[in-house]
N, C-alpha and C positions, 0 to 999 in steps of 0.2 A: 436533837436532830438539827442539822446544820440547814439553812437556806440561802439560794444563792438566786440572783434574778436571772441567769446563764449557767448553764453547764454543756459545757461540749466534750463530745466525747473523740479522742485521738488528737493525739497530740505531733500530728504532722504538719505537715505548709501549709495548708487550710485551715488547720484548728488555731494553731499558735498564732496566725495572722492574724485571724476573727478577734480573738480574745485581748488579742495585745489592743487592735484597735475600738473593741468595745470595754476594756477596762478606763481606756483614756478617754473613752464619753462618760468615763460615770456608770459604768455598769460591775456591779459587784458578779465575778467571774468565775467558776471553777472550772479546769481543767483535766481528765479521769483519759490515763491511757494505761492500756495491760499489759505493756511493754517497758524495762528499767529504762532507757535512752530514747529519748527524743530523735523527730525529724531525720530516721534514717535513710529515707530517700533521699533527702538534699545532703546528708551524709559521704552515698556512696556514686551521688549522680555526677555525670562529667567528668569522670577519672580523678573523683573529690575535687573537683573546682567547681563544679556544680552550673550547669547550664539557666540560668534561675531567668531566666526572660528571651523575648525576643521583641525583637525593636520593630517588626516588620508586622505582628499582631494584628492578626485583625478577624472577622465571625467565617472569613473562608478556608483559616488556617485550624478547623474543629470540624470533627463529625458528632451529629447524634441525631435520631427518630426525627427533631423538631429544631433544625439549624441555625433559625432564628434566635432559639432562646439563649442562646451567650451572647448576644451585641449588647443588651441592656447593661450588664457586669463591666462587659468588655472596655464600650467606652466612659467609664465612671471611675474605674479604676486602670488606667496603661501604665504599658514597660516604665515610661520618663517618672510617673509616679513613685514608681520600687523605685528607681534608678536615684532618685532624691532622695528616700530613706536611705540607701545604701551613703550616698556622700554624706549624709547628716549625722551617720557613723563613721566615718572614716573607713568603708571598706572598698576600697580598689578594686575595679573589672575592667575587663576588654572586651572588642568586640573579636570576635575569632573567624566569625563564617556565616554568611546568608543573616546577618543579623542578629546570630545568637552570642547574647554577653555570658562571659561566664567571671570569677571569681579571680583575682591576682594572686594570690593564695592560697588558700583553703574554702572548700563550703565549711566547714567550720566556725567562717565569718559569717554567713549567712544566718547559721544556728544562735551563735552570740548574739546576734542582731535581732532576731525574733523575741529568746527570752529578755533581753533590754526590752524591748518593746513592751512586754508581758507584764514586766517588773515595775514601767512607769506607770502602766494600768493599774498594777495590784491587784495580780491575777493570781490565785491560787492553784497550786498543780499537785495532783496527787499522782504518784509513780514508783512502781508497779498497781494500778487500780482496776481491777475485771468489773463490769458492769456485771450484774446476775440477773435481775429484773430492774423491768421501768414500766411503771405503770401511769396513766392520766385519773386525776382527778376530778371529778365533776362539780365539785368546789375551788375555791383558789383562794387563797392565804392575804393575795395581792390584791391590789385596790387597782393597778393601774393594765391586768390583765385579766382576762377568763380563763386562761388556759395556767393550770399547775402540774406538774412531774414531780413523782417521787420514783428514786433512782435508787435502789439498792445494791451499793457497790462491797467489795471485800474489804473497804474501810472504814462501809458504815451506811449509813442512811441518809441521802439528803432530798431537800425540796427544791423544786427552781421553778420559774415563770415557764423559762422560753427552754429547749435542750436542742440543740446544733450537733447533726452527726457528720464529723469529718474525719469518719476511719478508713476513709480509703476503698482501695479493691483487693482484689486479689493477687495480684501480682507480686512476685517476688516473695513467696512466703517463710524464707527462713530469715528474715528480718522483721517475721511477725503480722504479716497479711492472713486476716481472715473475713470471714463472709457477714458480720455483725451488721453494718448499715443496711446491707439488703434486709436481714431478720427481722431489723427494725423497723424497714418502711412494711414489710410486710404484715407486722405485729397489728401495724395499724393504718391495713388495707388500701396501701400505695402501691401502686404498679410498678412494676422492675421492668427492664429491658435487658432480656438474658445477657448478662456477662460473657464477655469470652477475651481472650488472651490477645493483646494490641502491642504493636511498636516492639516484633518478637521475629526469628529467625523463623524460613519455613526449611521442612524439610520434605525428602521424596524418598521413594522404594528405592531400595537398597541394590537391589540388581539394576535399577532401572540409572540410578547414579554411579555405578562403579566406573563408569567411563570418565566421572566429571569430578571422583572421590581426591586424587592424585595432582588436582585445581587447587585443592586445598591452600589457603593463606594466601590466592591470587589477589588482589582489586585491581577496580578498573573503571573507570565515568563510564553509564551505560542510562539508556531510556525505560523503565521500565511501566508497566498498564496491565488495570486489568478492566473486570466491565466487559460491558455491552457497547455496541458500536453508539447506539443512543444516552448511553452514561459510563463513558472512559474515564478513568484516573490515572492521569499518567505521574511520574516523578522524575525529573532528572539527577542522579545522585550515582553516590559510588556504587559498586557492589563488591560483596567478596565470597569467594568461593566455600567454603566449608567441608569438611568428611561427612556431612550427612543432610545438606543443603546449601540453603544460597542465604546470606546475611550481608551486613555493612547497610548502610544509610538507606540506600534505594528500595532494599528489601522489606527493613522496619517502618519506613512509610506505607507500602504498598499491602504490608501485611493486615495491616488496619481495617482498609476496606476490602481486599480479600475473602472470596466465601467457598465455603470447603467445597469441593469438588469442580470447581473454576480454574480455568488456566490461566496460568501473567503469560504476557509477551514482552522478550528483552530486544533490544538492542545493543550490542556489543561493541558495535563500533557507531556510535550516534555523532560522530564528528568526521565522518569519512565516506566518499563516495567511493563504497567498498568495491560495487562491480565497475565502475567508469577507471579507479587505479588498478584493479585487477587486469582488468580488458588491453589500458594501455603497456602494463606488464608483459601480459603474452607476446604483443609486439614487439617490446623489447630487452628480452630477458630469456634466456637460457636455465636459471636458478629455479629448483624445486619452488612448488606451490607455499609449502609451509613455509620457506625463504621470504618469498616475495608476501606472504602473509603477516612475517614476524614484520614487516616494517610499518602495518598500520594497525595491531593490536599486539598484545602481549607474546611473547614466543612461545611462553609456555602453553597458552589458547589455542594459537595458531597449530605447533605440535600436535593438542592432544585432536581439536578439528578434524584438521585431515588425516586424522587415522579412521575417524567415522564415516570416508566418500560410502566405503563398502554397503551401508546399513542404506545409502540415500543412491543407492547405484550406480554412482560416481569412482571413478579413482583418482582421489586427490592425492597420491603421493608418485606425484610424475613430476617432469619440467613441466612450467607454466607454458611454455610455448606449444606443447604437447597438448595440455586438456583442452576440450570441446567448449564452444561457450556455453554451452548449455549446462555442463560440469561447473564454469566459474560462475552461473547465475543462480546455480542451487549451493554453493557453496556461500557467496553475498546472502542470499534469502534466509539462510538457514543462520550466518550468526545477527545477522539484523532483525529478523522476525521468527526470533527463536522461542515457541508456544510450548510450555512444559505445565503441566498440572502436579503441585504439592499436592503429595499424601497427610499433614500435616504441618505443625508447629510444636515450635519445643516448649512451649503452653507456659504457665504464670512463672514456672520456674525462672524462667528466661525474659519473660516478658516486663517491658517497661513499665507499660501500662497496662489497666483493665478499659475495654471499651465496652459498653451498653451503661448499667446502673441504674436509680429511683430515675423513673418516665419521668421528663420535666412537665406533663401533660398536667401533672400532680402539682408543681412548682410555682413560685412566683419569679417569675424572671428580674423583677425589683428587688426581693427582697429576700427571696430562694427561702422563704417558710411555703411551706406542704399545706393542702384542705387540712388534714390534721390540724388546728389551732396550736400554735406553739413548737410545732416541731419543725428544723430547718434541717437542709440537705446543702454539702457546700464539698467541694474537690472534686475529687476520683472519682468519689462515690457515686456522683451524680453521672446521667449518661451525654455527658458532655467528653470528648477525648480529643486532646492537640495534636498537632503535628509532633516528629520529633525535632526537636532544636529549641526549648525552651518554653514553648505553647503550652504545657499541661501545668509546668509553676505558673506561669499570666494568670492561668484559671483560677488556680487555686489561691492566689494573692485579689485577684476582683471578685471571683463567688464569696471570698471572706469578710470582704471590705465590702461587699454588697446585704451579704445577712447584717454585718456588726452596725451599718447604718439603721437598716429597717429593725434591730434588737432597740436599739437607742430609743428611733420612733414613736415607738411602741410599749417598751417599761418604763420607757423615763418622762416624770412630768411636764408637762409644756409648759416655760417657764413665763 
């Protein structure tokens, strides 16, 4: 029977971090994921350039029950930190947008760069390895903890001190997302914060979008919110249309804090004093509504719009110098403070991320080990969730670097 002072389970941007940086303190390592290929989120994230940071990082860029508990991670490990490993490789990045750097080449580098890391530690990885049981011992092998694991994997048996679960959520599961870290925190009476589907497309009834289906592949910069008048989330970001909802940037934001049966409010045109160019139109203009419409949002918009006066008991499809103002102020209201309630999202399939995961109520915001002795909670898994644009890797590169110091701590002797 093999023993190991660590054993982490998943072998994603959480795990591979932790372990790279706790082999290089001196921590004899193992690595166990039930997956042939490594890190296939940073894989397949960024249209493979992979979004791996953002430079703008900081504890108001995450949600979770207890918002506090990522600043401690946060500031111990930042973007400029990665950003140094990355040059100390030679891997190339830019910055693209709002702060998020992504890759010159391939996440591919990023992957390389990890198991480098792994390799100067002398990190052991077993792959394909399904965990089957894990049990704690009331004894311990080790002199320099109390807490011992025996881990019964499909490749065998091992012992370890400390066991670090960074398998992620649920999300994306035909790349091999399942539900094990929750099983595990629950194994051994940690609280979960029900999971559900983050940084993900919503959708609406079928009848009730056919008017908006034919949008399809539009974008467009737009304001979007949801919330109570006393706790608003707004975003300013793209959106895009969809055949069976609303996605692009604004929406995978907004999706996050989102709660079913809530409506968002868009803005459509949030850089346009829609009824004051309206109003001066009628003045002076002769040209159909949807005309004078196409010239401050998309035509395609503008089009399908005003064929809706009817449902709002308007007739928007006259000369502008024709309709009422009353007509051109429910026509402004309606694309600027446009209130729609999703029936739905298109759930982990789709989804970026998972939001809730192991209560950090459980957690050590130092050193991200659990009241359980010995067992740590670090990524996804945990109910820490980023924005989208790079926030959910920062996490998962500081909750890593945050366990692998307090691993260090903790088995290894003070010299």
């Amino acid at each position: 029977m093999e023993k190991f002072d660590v054993v982490i389970v998943g072998a994603g941007a959480a795990g591979l971090f932790c372990a790279g940086v706790a082999g290089q303190l001196g921590l004899k390592v193992l690595v166990v994921d039930h997956s042939k290929t490594v890190a296939e989120k940073i894989r397949i994230s960024g249209g493979g350039r992979c979004n791996f940071t953002n430079l703008d990082t900081g504890p108001n860029n995450f949600l979770s029950d207890n918002p506090r508990f990522c600043r401690s991670a946060l500031s111990r490990y930042t973007p400029r930190d990665f950003t140094a490993l990355l040059q100390k490789h030679q891997v190339g990045f830019h910055e693209k947008h709002k702060g998020q750097l992504f890759c010159d080449r391939s996440a591919e580098d990023i992957i390389t760069m990890l198991l480098a890391e792994c390799a100067l530690g002398g990190v052991t990885r077993w792959q394909p390895c399904g965990v089957k049981n894990i049990g704690f011992l009331a004894s311990s092998p080790y002199g320099t903890s109390a807490s011992s694991y025996e881990i019964d994997t499909t490749q065998g048996t091992v012992h370890c001190a400390a066991l670090v679960v960074a398998s992620g959520g649920l999300s994306i599961p035909k790349i091999g997302a399942t539900d094990l870290g929750y099983r595990l925190a629950r194994q051994f009476d940690l609280p979960v914060v029900t999971p559900r589907a983050a940084l993900v497309a919503l959708t609406f009834d079928a009848d009730a979008w056919a008017p908006f289906a034919q949008l399809s592949g539009l974008s467009l910069p737009v304001k979007i919110e949801t919330g109570s008048k006393k706790s608003t989330i707004a975003f300013a970001e793209d959106l895009l249309f969809t055949h069976r909802g609303l996605s692009g940037p604004g929406v995978l934001q907004i999706s996050s804090y989102w709660q079913a049966g809530t409506p968002i409010r868009l803005n459509l045109a949030p850089n346009t004093q829609l009824l004051q160019q309206l109003s001066h139109a009628k003045a002076t203009s002769r040209k159909l509504i949807a005309n004078e419409l196409a010239a401050l949002v998309p035509s395609r918009l503008a089009d399908t719009w005003t064929t809706l006066g009817d449902q709002a008991s308007h007739n928007w499809q006259r000369p502008i110098n024709e309709a009422s103002d009353k007509a051109l102020a429910a026509l402004a209201q309606g694309l600027t403070r446009w209130e729609i309630t999703p029936t739905g999202s298109e759930g982990y399939k789709k989804a970026e991320v998972t939001a809730g995961g192991v209560d950090t109520t459980a957690l050590s915001s130092q050193t991200m080990e659990s009241r359980q002795p010995g067992l740590y909670f670090i990524g996804e898994v945990v109910d820490v969730t980023g924005w989208l644009g790079g926030y959910n890797f920062q996490w998962a590169w500081a909750s890593g670097f945050a366990c692998a110091q307090g691993l260090a701590k903790k088995l290894l002797p003070v010299p």
